[in-house]
C-alpha positions as CSV (number, residue, x, y, z in Angstrom):
1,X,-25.7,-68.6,96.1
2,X,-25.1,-66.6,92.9
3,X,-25.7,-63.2,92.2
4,X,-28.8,-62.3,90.1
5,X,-27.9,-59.5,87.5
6,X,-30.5,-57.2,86.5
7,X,-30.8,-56.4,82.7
8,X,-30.4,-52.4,82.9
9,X,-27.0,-53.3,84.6
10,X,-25.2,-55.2,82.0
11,X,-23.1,-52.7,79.9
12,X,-24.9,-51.9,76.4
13,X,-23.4,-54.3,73.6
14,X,-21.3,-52.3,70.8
15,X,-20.6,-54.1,67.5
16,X,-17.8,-51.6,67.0
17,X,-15.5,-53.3,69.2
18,X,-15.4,-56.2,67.6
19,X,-15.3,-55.1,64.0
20,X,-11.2,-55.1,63.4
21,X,-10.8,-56.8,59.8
22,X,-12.6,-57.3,56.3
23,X,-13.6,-60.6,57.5
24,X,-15.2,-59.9,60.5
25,X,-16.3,-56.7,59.0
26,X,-18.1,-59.6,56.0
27,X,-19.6,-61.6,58.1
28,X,-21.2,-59.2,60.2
29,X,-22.8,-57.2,57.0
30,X,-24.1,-60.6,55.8
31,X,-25.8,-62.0,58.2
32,X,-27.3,-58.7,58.6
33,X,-28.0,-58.8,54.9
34,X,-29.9,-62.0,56.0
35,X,-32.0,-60.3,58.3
36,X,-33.8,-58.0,55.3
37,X,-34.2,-54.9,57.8
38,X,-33.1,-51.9,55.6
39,X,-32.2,-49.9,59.3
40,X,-30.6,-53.0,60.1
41,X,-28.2,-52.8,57.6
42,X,-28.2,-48.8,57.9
43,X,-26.9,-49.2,61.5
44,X,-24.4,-51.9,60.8
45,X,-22.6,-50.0,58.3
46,X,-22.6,-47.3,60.9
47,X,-21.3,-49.4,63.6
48,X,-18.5,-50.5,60.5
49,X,-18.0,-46.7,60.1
50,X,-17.9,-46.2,63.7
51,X,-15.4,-49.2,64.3
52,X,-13.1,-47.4,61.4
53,X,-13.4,-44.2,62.1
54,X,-16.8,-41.5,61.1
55,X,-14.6,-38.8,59.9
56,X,-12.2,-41.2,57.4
57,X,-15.5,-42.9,55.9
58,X,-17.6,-39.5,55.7
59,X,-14.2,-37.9,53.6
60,X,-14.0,-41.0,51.4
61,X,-17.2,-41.3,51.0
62,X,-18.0,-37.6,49.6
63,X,-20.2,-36.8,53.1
64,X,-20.1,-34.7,56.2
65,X,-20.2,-36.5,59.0
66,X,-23.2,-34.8,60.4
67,X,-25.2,-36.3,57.1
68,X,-23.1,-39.8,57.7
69,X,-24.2,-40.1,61.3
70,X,-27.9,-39.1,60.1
71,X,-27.8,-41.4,57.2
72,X,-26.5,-44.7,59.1
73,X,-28.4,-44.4,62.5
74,X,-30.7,-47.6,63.4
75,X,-34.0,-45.9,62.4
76,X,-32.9,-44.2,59.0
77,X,-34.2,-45.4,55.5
78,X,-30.8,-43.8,53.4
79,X,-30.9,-44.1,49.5
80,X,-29.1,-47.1,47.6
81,X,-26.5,-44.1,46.4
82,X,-25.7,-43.2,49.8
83,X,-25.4,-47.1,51.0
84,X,-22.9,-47.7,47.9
85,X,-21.0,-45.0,49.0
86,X,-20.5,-46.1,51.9
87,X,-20.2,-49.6,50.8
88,X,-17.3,-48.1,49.1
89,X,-15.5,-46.0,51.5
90,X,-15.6,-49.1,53.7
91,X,-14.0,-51.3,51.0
92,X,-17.1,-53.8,50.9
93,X,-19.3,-54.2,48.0
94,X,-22.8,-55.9,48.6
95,X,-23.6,-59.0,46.6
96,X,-26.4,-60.7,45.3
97,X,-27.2,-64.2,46.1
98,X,-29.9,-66.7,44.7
99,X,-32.2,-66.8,47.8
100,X,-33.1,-70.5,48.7
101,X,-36.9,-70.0,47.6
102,X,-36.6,-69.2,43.8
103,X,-36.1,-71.8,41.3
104,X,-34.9,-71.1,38.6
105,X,-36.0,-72.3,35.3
106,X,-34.4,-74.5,33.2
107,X,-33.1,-73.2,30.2
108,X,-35.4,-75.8,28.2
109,X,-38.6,-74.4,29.8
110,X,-37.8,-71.1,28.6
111,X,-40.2,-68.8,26.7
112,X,-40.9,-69.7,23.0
113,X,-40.4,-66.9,21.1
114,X,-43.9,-65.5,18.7
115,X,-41.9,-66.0,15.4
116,X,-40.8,-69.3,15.8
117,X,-44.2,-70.8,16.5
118,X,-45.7,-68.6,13.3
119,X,-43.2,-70.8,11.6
120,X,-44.0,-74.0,12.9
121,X,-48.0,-73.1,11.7
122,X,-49.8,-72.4,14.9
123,X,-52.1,-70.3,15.0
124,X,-51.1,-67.1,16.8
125,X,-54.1,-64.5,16.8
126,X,-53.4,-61.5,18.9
127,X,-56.3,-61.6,21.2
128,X,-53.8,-60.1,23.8
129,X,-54.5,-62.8,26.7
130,X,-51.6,-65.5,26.0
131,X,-54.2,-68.1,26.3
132,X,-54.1,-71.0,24.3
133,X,-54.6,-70.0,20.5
134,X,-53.9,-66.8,21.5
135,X,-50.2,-64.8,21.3
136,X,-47.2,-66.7,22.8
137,X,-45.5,-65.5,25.8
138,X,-42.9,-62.5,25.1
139,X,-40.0,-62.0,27.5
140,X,-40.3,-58.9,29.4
141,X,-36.7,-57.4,27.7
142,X,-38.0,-57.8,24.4
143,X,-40.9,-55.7,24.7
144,X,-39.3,-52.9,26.8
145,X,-37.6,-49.9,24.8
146,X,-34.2,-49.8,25.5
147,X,-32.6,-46.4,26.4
148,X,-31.8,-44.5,23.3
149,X,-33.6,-46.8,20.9
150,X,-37.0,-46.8,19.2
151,X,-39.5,-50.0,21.5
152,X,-39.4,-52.7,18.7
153,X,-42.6,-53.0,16.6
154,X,-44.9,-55.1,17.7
155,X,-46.5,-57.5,14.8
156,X,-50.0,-56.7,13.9
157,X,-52.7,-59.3,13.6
């Protein structure tokens, strides 16, 4: 007959201990990346921290270890400045990744910028609704002001 084991028995389960390279170090952050949980990934780089010492990460990364220990516990929310410094006092950098979801567009679907159809004589009244007949499509970067430079003026009707 075996032994039934109750679950407040079993010893609680510490990443730490098995966190003793980069590349066991990588794969845990990224499948916890996966997961999208912002304390998720706050407690994994304090289990990192743990596994390589709270002290050494809190001196590298500019922090006492009383606002390390605060900042990477499971239910914190930290600041992207505090997770890059820690990031960096670990040695790991996060990465982006095309998700599966998005698709991007091809290149020849790509908006048609306003001066090029004025050119090719449609008509291009700025009625403000991109409708058809009305203003073409602008890309968002061209119509933002860039910092330390004048917006670009717009084209009356």
């Amino acid at each position: 007959m075996t032994k039934r084991i109750k679950a407040s028995e079993l010893p609680e389960f510490d990443s730490a201990r098995y966190l003793h390279n980069e590349k066991s170090i990588a794969a845990y952050l990224t499948d916890v990346i996966a997961a999208n949980d912002p304390a998720l990934l706050a407690s994994a780089l304090g289990d990192i921290a743990r596994a390589r010492g709270m002290s050494e990460i809190a001196r590298a990364s500019g922090l006492t270890r009383e606002a390390l220990y605060k900042a990477l516990r499971p239910d914190a929310q930290p600041r992207f400045d505090t997770i890059s410094r820690v990031c960096g006092a670990l040695g790991v950098r996060l990465v982006a990744q095309a998700s599966h979801r998005v698709r991007n567009r091809p290149h020849s679907e790509s908006v048609v910028p306003r001066s090029s159809l004025e050119s090719s004589g449609h008509s291009t009244p700025d009625d403000g609704t991109g409708a058809p007949g009305g203003p073409a499509p602008r890309r968002l970067s061209s119509s933002r002001p860039v910092r330390g430079r004048a917006a670009p003026a717009r084209a009356s009707p």
